[in-house]
C-alpha positions, -999 to +999 in steps of 0.1 A: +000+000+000+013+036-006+019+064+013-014+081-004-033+050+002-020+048+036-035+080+049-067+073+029-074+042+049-064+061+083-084+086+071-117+063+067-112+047+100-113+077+117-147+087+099-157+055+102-153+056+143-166+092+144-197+081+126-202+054+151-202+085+181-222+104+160-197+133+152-201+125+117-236+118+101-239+089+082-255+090+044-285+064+042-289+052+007-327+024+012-320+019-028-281+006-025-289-011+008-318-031-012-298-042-040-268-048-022-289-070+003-303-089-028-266-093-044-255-109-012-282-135-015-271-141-052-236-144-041-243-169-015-264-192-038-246-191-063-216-202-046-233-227-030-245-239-063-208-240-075-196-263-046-225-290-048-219-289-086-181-301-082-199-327-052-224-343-073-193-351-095-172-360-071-196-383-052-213-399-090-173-409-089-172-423-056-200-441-065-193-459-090-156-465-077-178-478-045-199-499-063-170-516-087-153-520-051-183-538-040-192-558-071-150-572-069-151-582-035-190-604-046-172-619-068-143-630-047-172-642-021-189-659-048-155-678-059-160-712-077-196-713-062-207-687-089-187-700-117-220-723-125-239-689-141-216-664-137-235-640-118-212-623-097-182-616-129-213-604-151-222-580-122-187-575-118-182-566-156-215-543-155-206-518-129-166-516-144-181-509-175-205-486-164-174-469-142-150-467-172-176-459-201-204-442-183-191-417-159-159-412-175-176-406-205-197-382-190-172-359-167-159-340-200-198-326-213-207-322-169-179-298-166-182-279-200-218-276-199-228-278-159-192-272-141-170-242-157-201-223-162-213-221-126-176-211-118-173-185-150-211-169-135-195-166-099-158-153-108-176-119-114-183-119-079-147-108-067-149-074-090-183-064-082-174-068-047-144-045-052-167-022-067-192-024-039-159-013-015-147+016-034-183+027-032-183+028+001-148+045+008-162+074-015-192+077+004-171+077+036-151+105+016-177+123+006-195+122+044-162+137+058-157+164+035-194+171+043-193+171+078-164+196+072-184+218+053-208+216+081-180+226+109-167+253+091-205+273+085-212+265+122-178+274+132-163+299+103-124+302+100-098+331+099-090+317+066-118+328+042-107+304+013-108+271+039-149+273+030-150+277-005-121+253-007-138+228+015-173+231-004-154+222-040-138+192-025-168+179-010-190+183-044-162+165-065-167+136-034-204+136-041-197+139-078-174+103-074-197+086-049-227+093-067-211+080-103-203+045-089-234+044-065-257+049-099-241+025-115-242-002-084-280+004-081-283+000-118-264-030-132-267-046-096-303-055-108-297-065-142-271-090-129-295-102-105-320-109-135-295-124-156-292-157-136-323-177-152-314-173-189-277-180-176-283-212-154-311-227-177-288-242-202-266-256-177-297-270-159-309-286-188-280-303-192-278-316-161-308-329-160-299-344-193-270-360-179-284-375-148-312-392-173-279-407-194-266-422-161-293-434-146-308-450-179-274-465-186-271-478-152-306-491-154-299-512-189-266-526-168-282-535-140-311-551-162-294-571-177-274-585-150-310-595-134-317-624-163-282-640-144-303-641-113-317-674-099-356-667-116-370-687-082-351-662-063-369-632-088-404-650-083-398-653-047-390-615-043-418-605-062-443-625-039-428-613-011-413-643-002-377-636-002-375-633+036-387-666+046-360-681+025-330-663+035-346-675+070-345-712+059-309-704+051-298-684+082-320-716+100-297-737+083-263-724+092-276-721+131-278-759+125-241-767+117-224-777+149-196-753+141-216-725+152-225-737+184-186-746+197-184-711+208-207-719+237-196-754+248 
């Protein structure tokens, strides 16, 4: 920071202080405050939407990676037993394939259509903000030099030019603050408005991608169901799945090994 910029800043905390024990009154601007209020609720949603975008990536890709964990250790479980049909290695096959074509496939249009958009919408954020802050140093300048004016008609000086003086500097501070509060109250809105037409294309496409993956996971998983057992299909469907995973469970409470734990 400069020496210039240095005594501006000193300069602002002391009006800022003064303000707060009323030395210095304060400029209310209802419009500013309005549209400022309703940037700060843009800002927040948006970059809110930015970080659940990257998270619905990230956790479609811990899913799968989840699932093809899964679907190896099945058919290590399975072993020999399920070489008769080759259930578990079709299931197996399914959810790698669906991994390495499907999501894969799919992270390249997510981020160019859903992703970068989202963050191109919200890196604007970080210059209107500056401009919101320079606003509001000017207005601090410009409340200063009018409270100065003010001192100097209630209190007049020896110096007759320290009025006129003070006066010119303070309309070329209203002059500055007013220039960047008109444009803040006006473009602030028309930002604000811009979000639909903006968003709707990446929506779209999300909702166009989510239909791929869950149509492509639903033709995987589909056909990995004709390798099912059809009495164990039949017997889910009549709600009787329960009473034979009973039988089973009855079963293994029946081998003696199970029992040598309380002998």
């Amino acid at each position: 920071m400069s020496w210039s910029g240095f005594k501006k800043a000193v300069n602002r905390a002391g009006t800022t202080v003064m303000m707060k024990t009323g030395q210095i009154e304060k400029t209310i601007d209802r419009e500013f405050e309005l549209e400022e209020r309703r940037f700060r609720t843009l800002e927040s949603a948006a970059n809110k939407l930015q970080k659940e975008a990257k998270g619905y990536l990230d956790s479609l890709r811990a899913m799968t990676a989840a699932q093809t964990r899964i679907a190896e250790t099945i058919d290590a479980f399975y072993g020999e037993a399920g070489g008769n049909d080759g259930v578990s290695k079709f299931y197996r096959t399914a959810v790698e394939d669906l991994d390495a074509d499907t999501v894969k496939a799919l992270d390249g249009p997510y981020r160019a259509t859903v992703l970068e958009p989202i963050s191109r919408f919200c890196s604007y954020f970080p210059d209107i903000n500056d401009a919101v802050k320079k606003r509001n140093h000017k207005l601090l300048d410009y409340d200063a030099m009018r409270s100065k004016v003010k001192k100097l008609i209630d209190k007049p000086s020896d110096d007759v030019q320290k009025l006129p003086k003070a006066e010119k500097d303070s309309e070329v501070a209203k002059q500055i603050y007013e220039d960047l509060n008109n444009q803040l109250i006006s473009e602030l809105p028309q930002l604000i408005d811009l979000r639909v037409p903006y968003l709707d294309p990446s929506f779209e496409a999300l909702v166009k991608i989510q239909l791929k993956f869950c149509s492509e996971a639903y033709t995987r998983m589909a056909q990995v169901q004709q390798y099912l057992d059809p009495s164990t299909r039949e017997e889910y469907a009549g709600g009787f799945l329960d009473s034979r995973v009973e039988q089973v469970l009855q079963g293994m409470r029946d081998l003696s090994i199970t029992g040598m734990s309380a002998s």
